[in-house]
N, C-alpha and C positions, 0 to 999 in steps of 0.2 A: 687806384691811386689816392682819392679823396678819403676813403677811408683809415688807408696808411697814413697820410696825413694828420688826419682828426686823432688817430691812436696817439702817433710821435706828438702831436700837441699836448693832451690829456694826460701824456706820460711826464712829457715837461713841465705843464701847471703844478702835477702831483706833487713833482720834485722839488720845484718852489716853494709850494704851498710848505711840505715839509721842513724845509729851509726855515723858512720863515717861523715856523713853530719853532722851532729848536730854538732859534735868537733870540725870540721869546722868553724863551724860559732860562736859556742862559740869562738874559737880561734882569729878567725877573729873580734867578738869585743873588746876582750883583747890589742890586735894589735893597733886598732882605738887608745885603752884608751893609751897605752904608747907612750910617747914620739919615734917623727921617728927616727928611727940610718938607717945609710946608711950601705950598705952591701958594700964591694966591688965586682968587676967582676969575680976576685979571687976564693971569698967566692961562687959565684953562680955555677963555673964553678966544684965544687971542689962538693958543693952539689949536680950537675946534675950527677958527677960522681960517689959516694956515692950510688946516688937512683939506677942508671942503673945497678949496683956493685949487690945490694940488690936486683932487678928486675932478674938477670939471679939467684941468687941464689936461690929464692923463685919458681921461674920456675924450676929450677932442681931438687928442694924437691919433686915438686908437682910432676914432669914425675915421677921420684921412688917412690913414694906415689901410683901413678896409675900401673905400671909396678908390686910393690908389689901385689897389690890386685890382679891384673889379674893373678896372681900364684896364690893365695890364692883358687880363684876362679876354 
């Protein structure tokens, strides 16, 4: 059963993962077609902070995500 598990997850990540590329590159032709606007440094440093913002919080879900199960369990 753990097995089949780990498979159906691995299968699921793939599929995301693939997802995600695609949007990507859709996106990135979007990009190509618009007109460039300049970001400023500002703007980059304020995005870097946003994502890292969202990087610890998605990491925290997920430890209590797994810490719930392991009671469950």
């Amino acid at each position: 059963q753990a097995r089949f598990r780990g498979h159906k997850e691995r299968k699921s990540f793939q599929r995301k993962r693939e997802a995600k590329e695609k949007e990507k590159a859709e996106q990135m032709l979007k990009e190509d077609e618009k007109p460039t606007e300049s970001k400023s440094a500002t703007d980059d440093e304020n995005d870097k902070e946003d994502e890292a913002k969202a990087a610890v919080v998605l990491q925290s879900n997920f430890r209590g995500y797994k810490e719930r199960k392991k009671f469950k369990e």
